[in-house]
N, C-alpha and C positions, 0 to 999 in steps of 0.2 A: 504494500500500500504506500504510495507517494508520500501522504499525510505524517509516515513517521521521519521523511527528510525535513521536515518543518516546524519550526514553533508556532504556533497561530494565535498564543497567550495576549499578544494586544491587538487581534482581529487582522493581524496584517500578516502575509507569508513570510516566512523568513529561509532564501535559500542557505542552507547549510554544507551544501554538496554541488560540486557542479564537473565540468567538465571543458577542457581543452584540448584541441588538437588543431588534426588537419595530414594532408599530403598535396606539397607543392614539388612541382619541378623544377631543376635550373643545368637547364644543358646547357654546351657551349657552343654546337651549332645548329643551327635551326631548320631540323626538320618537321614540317608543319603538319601530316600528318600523324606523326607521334605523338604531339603537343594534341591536335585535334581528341586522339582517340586516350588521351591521359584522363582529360575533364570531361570526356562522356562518360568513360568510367563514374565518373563523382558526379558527375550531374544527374546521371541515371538511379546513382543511390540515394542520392539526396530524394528525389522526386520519389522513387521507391518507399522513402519514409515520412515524408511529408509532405504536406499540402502548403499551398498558397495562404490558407487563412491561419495557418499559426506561427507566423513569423520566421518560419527554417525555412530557407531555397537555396538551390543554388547558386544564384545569383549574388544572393548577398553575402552567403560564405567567399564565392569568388571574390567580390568586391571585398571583405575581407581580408582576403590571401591579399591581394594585390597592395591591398592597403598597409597591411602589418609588414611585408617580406621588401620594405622598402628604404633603398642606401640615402638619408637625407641630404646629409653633404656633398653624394652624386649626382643626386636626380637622376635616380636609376635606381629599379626594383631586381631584389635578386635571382631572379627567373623568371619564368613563364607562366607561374601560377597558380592555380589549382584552387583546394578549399580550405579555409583556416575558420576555427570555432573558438571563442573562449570566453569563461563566466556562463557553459549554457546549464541549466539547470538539469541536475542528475533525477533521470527519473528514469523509468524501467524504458518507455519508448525512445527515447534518446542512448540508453545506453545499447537496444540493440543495434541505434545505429553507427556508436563509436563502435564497436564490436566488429559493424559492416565495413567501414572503415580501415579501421586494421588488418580485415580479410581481405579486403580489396588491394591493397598497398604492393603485394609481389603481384599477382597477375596484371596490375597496371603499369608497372615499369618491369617484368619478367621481356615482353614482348618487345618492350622497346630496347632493352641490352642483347638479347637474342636476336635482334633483325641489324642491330648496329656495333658490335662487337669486333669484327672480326674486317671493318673497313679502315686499309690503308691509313696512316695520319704522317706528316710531315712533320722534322723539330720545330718549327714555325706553329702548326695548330697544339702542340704541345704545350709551347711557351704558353699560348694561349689561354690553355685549359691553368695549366696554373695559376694565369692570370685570375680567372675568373672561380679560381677555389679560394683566391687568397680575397676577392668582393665575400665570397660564402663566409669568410672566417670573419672578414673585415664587420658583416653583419649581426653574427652569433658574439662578438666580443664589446660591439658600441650599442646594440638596439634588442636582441633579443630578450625580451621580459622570463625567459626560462631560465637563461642565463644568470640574470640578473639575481632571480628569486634564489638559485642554486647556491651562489655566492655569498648572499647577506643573510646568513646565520651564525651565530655563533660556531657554530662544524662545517663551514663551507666545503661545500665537494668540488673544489676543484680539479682534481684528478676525472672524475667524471664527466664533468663541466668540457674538461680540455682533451677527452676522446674521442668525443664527437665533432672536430674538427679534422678536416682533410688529411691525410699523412704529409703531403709535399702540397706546396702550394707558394707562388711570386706573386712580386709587387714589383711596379715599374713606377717610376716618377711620372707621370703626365703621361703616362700612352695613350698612344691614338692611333684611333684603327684606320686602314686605308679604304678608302670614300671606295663605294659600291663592291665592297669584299664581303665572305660571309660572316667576318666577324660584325660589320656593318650591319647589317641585317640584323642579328639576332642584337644590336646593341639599338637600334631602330625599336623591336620590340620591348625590350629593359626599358627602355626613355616612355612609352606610347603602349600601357598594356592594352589587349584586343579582346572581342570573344571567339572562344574556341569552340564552344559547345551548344 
């Protein structure tokens, strides 16, 4: 029963429980049917568990994503997107949709490392990729409120905090990418997110 996640002692709900998440992507080059069939995944769950009139859609978890997974000092989001949740209230229907969520997370990016894995890359799109793991770290270390939360206790996990950033990852002073390249593209989309789904 929902009723025991709550106090209702001065007539008002009081959530006690809630939930955070999400699954975003941040590749480094842009393939648009990957990205397309990432956030149908999530759009189709979402829609799967909820309606228009109670507040949960896809659209506004995307609008979410987009919104929290964002470099401010770049003007530039750190990927392509997806869905990001947090403060929703823990209740039995929500939770089977973190549940869905979590289930969904390898076959949504399985298909996409098995169809792109095994494509050629140049030291040049490499440098790259580190470039854009060291935006991942640059994000998780200035803005992520996980991060953040993990940190300010008295027993900070650190250790924990700092595994889940990239193994190898670069920084360049002012790099810029060369005008109609595909790092151009996928930096077109960081600056200008889209919909996918």
């Amino acid at each position: 029963d929902d009723d025991d996640d709550d106090d209702e002692s001065d007539g008002k709900r009081k959530t006690i429980a809630w939930f955070g998440g999400g699954a975003d992507l941040t590749p480094y080059y842009l393939f648009e049917e990957d990205i397309r069939g990432f956030h149908c995944v999530y759009r189709d769950l979402c829609n799967d568990h909820f309606h228009e009139n109670n507040g949960e859609t896809y659209a506004k978890m995307k609008q979410s994503c987009d919104n929290y997974f964002y470099l401010v000092a770049r003007s530039e989001h750190r990927g392509t997107g997806g869905i990001f949740f947090d403060d929703m209230e823990a209740t039995t229907e929500k939770q089977a949709f973190v549940q869905g969520v979590a289930d969904s997370w390898m076959p949504s990016w399985l298909g996409i490392v098995s169809q792109r894995r095994d494509l050629p890359y140049t030291d040049k799109q490499r440098e790259w990729q580190l470039l854009r793991r060291g935006r991942y770290l640059e994000f998780n270390l200035l803005y992520d409120r996980g991060v953040r939360f993990g940190l300010a206790n008295a027993n900070p996990r650190i250790e924990g905090v700092m595994v889940s950033a990239p193994p190898l990852i670069a920084w360049s002073y002012n790099h810029q990418v060369e005008e109609n390249s595909e790092e151009a593209k996928l930096m077109e989309i960081l600056k200008t997110p889209k919909e996918w789904a």
